[in-house]
C-alpha positions in Angstrom: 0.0 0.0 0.0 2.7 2.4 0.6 4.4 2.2 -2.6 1.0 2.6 -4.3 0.6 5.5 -2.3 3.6 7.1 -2.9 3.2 6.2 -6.7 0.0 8.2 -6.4 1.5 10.8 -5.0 4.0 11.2 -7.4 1.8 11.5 -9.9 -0.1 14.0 -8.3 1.7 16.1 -6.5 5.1 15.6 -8.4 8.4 14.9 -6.4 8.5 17.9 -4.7 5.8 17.7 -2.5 5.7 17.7 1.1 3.4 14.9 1.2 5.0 12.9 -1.2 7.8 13.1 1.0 6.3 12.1 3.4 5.5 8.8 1.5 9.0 7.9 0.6 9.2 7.8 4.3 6.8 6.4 5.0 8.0 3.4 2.7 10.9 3.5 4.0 9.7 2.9 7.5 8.0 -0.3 6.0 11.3 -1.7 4.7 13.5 -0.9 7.1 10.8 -2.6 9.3 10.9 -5.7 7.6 15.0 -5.6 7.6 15.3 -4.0 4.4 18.0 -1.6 5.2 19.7 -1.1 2.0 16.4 -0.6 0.4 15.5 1.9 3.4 18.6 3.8 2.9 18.3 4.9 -1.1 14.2 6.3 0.0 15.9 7.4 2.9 18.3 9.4 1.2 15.7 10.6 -1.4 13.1 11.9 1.4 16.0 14.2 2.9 17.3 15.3 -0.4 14.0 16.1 -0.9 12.9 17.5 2.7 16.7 19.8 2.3 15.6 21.3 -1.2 11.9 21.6 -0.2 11.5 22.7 3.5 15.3 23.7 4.3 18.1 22.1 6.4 16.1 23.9 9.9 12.5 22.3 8.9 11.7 19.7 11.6 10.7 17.1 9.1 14.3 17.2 7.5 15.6 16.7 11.0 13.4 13.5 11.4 14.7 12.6 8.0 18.6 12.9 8.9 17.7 11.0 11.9 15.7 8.0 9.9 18.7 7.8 7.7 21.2 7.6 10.3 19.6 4.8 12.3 19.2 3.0 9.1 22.8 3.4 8.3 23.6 2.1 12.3 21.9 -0.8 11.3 23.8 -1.5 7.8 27.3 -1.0 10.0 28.1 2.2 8.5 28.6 3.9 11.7 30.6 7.1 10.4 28.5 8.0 8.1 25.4 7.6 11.2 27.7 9.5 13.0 27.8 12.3 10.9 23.9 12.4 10.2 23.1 12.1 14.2 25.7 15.2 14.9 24.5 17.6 11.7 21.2 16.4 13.5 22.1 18.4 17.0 23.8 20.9 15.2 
């Protein structure tokens, strides 16, 4: 259901769209929920290159993003890179 709903909402609303943002999260929740990780991580990265251009690097929404993507990346073993996200994240 989420990926029709995000396809939906791509079509729609186009890319740039708050709430198709919030889809790709959404389905990226899902995955990284059933132990998809990788697959987590490329939505992941999309919703906060998305969330950056769209409601700035301030925008609570793109915080929640850097901090989806950073747990995701804990749990693929690439802790720098988590490490990074989770201190731009308190910044």
């Amino acid at each position: 259901l989420y990926r029709e709903a995000l396809d939906g909402s791509r079509r729609v609303l186009g890319d740039a769209h708050r709430d198709t943002l919030t889809s790709i999260n959404n389905l990226a929740i899902s995955l990284k929920r059933l132990g998809k990780y990788a697959d987590a991580e490329s939505l992941y990265r999309e919703a906060l290159d998305g969330s950056r251009r769209v409601l700035g690097d301030a925008h609570r929404d793109t915080l929640t993003s850097i901090n989806n993507l950073a747990i995701s990346l804990k749990r693929l073993g690439k802790y720098a890179d988590a490490e990074s996200l989770y201190r731009e994240a308190l910044d």
